[in-house]
C-alpha positions, 0 to 999 in steps of 0.5 A: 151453337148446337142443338144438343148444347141447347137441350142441355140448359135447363135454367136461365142462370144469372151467371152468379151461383150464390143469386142463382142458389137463392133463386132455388137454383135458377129460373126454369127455361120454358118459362114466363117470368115477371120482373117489378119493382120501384124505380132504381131498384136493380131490374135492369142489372138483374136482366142483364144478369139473366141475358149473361148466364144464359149467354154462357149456357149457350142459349140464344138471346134477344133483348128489347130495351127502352133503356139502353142503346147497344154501345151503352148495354154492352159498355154497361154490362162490361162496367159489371163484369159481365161482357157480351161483346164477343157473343154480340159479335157472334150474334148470339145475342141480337139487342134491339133498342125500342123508341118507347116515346113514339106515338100509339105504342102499346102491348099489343101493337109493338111488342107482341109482335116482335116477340112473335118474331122471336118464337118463329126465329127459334130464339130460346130467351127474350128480355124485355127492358122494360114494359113500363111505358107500353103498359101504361098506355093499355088498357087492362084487359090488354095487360093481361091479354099480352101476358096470356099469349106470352105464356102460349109461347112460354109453354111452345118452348120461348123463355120470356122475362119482362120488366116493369116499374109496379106503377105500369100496372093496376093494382089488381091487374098486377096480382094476376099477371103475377098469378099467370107468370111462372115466376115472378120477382119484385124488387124494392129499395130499403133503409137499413141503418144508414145505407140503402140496399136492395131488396129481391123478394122472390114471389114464385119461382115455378118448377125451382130445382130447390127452395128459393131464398124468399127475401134477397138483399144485394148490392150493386157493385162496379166490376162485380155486378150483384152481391148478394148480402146477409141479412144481418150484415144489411141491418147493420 
């Protein structure tokens, strides 16, 4: 990897052109961003989107995940069409399974300072999958700290994408974590005739190359990963 190549992404990409169209265009690299949503709603499959258009982008990626170990992230991402293995085996990407059950973890003791290792490492993106667990064991004032110094590192140059169940947060703390974040992303599922879908409102989208598609319906598909639906075709 190159220095040149890496000062030519300008987007963390998620690797589909029509998802990254309604995202107006892509996530800016340099930037905070706040994944949230109910259970079950496609936030994993949407970082796992965004570590593999990044990948391809020739950005260096760090991954922190509760929800997977590497053999099941990797067999996972490869059941949607999305393969890291070669760019694991390069280390181009670094997945570091984090063991959220153990005792005193939270914000501040555990996952700010693997994050400051990234920025001193020279990483361009770290996902973090999922929050939920250290957010519920910090105090509120420690949500927002953790999020503040994210975006200092945001600002020095570190992409940082986390992910939480909404129920992590306070209601209140939720809507200033979202007003500090550079882009921020919720995801629900919804009825609609007789099916379930997925449902992406994109909240913001700081410094967009376009306007964002606003309110996304997609699906999750072995071999595909997100489609991205009509809205009519969903009501159907």
């Amino acid at each position: 990897m190159t220095k040149t190549k890496k000062l030519e992404a300008k987007i963390i990409s998620t690797g589909n052109d029509e998802l990254d169209k309604k995202m107006g265009g892509g996530i800016p690299v340099k930037t905070l961003t706040l994944i949230d949503g109910e259970p079950d709603a496609g936030k994993s499959v949407l970082t796992q989107h965004l570590i593999w258009g990044s990948l391809k982008s020739d950005l260096s990626v760090t991954m922190f995940t509760t929800e997977n170990t590497v053999r099941s992230l990797i067999s996972q991402m490869q059941s949607l069409n999305l393969d890291i293995l070669d760019y694991f085996l390069l280390s181009r990407i670094q997945i570091m399974p984090l063991d959220a059950k153990r005792m005193n973890q939270t914000l501040h003791g555990t996952i700010l300072p693997l994050v400051q290792n990234c920025i001193r490492a020279g990483i361009d993106l770290v996902v973090i999958d999922s929050l939920t667990y250290y957010a519920t064991q910090s105090s509120v004032d420690e949500v927002i700290s953790f999020f503040q110094e994210c975006k200092t590192y945001a600002d020095r140059g570190l992409s940082v994408v986390c992910s939480a169940h909404s129920y992590a947060f306070e209601e209140s703390s939720l809507g200033r974590v979202g007003a500090m974040c550079d882009a921020h992303i919720k995801l629900r599922n919804e009825i609609m005739g007789s099916k379930m879908i997925k449902i992406m409102e994109v909240a913001k989208i700081r410094g967009a190359q376009s306007k964002t598609g606003g309110i996304i319906s997609f699906e999750v598909e072995s071999g595909l990963g997100i489609k991205v639906m009509p809205f009519s075709k969903a009501k159907a």
